[in-house]
Kinemage of the C-alpha trace (Angstrom):
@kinemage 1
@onewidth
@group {chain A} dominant
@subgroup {mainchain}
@vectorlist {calphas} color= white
{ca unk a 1} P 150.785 47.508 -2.868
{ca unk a 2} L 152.806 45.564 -0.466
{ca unk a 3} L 152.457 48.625 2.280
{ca unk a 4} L 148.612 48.461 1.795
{ca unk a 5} L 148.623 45.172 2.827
{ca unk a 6} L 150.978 45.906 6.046
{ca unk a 7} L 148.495 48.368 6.577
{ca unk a 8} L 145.628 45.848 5.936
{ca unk a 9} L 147.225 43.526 8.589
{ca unk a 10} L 148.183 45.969 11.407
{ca unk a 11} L 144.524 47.230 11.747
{ca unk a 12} L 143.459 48.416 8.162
{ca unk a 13} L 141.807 52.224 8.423
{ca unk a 14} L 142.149 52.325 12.113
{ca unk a 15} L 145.849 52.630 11.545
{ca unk a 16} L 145.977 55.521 9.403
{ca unk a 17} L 143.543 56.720 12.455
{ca unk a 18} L 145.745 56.183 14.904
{ca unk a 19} L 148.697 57.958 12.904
{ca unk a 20} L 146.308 60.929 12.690
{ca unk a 21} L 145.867 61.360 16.294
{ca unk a 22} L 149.761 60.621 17.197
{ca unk a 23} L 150.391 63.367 14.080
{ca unk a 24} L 147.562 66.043 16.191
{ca unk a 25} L 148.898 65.326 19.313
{ca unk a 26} L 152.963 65.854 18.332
{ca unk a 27} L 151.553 69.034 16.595
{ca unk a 28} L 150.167 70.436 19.709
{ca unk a 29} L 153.252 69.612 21.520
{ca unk a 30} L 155.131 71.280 18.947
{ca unk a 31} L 153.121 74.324 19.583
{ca unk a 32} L 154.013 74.622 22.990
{ca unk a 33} L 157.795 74.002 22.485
{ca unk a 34} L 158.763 74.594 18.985
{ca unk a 35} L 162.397 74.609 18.904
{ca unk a 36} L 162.007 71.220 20.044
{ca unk a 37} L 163.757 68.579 17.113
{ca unk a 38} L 162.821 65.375 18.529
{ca unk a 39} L 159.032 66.613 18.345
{ca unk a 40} L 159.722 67.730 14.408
{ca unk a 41} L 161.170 64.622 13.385
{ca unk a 42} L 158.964 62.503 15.060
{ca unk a 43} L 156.104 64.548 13.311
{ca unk a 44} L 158.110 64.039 9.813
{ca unk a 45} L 158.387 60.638 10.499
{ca unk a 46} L 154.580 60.065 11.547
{ca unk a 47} L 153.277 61.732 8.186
{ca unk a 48} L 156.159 60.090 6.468
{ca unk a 49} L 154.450 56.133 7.160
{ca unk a 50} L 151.404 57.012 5.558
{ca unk a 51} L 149.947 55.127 2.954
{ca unk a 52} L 147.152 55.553 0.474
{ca unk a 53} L 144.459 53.516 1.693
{ca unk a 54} L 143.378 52.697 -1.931
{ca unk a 55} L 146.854 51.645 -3.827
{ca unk a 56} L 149.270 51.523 -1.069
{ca unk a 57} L 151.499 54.110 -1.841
{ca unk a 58} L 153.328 55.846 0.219
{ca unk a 59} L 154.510 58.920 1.588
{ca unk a 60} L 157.779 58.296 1.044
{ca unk a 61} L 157.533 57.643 -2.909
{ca unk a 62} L 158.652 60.532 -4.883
{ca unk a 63} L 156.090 62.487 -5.941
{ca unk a 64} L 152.706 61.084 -4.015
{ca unk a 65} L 150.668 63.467 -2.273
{ca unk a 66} L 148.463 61.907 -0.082
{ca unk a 67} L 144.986 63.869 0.626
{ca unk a 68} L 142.865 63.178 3.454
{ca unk a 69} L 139.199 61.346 3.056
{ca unk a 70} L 136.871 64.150 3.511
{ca unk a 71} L 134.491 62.245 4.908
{ca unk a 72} L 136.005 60.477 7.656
{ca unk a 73} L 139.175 62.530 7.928
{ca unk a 74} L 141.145 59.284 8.693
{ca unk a 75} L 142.102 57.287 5.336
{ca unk a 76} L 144.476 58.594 3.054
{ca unk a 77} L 144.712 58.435 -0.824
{ca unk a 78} L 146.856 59.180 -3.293
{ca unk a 79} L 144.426 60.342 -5.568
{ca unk a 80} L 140.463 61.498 -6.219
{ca unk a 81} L 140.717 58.283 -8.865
{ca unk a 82} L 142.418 55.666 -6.339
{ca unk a 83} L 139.430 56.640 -3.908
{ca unk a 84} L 137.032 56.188 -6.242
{ca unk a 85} L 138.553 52.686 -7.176
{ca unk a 86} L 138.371 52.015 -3.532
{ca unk a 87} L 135.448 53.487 -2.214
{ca unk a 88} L 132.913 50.174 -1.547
{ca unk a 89} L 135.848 49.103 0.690
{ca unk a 90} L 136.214 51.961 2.264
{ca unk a 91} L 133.107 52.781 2.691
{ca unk a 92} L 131.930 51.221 6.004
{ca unk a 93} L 135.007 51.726 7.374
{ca unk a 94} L 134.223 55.347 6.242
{ca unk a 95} L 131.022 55.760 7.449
{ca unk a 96} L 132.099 54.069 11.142
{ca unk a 97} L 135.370 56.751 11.176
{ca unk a 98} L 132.940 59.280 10.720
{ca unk a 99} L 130.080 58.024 13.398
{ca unk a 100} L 132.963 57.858 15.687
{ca unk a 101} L 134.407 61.440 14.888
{ca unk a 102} L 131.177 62.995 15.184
{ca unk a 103} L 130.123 61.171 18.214
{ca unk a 104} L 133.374 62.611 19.904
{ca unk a 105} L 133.052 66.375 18.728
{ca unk a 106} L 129.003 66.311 20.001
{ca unk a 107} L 130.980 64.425 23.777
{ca unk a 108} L 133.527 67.150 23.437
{ca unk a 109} L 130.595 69.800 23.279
{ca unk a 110} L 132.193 71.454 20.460
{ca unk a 111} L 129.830 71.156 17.328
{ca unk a 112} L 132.219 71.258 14.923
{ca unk a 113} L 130.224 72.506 11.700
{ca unk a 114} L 130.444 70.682 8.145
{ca unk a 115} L 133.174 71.723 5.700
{ca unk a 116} L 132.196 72.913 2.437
{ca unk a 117} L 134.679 69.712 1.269
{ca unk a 118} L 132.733 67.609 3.522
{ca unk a 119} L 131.109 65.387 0.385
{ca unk a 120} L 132.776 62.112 -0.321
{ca unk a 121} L 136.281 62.923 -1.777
{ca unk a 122} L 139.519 63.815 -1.150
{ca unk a 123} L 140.878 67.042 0.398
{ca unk a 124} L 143.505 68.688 -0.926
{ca unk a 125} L 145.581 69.490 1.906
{ca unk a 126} L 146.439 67.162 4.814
């Protein structure tokens, strides 16, 4: 709990954006040179400070998963159940992560199409 309040005072769900983007954009650069170490651990490290936007937990705790809002594809969760807890916070936050993401594909002129798994949830792979 005490992460998802470090997370609630560095920026709440715009964090776990952030760490998203940083995690995309170290990916792509690991595509492009992939013997490189520095770029591996620094991805490790960036999936590593995750937290579940619900409970807290984190990546690092033995045995948490964390899945990927569906929705939004920003906020993580340790569980279907901890974002169903959650989910009337979450949810404008939610809804603005998606408005924004959406917004930027149509910009980008790439309609990216809805995902089967595109219904309020939690992916299963992140």
């Amino acid at each position: 709990a005490f992460d998802a309040h470090i997370c609630q005072l560095s920026g709440g769900p715009d964090v776990s954006a952030a760490n998203r983007a940083a995690v995309k954009k170290v990916k792509a650069a690991l595509e492009e040179d992939p013997e490189n170490e520095g770029l591996a651990g620094m991805l490790e490290n960036l999936k590593l400070v995750r937290v579940c936007d619900g409970c807290g937990a984190s990546a690092r705790d033995e045995g948490v998963r964390l899945r990927v809002c569906t929705r939004c594809r920003q906020a993580f969760f340790c569980s279907q159940a901890c974002l169903e807890r959650s989910y009337e916070r979450h949810k404008p936050d939610c809804t603005r992560l998606r408005a924004q993401r959406k917004a930027r594909e149509r910009a980008e002129g790439g309609q990216e199409g809805e995902r089967a798994d595109d219904v309020d949830g939690v992916s299963t792979s992140v």
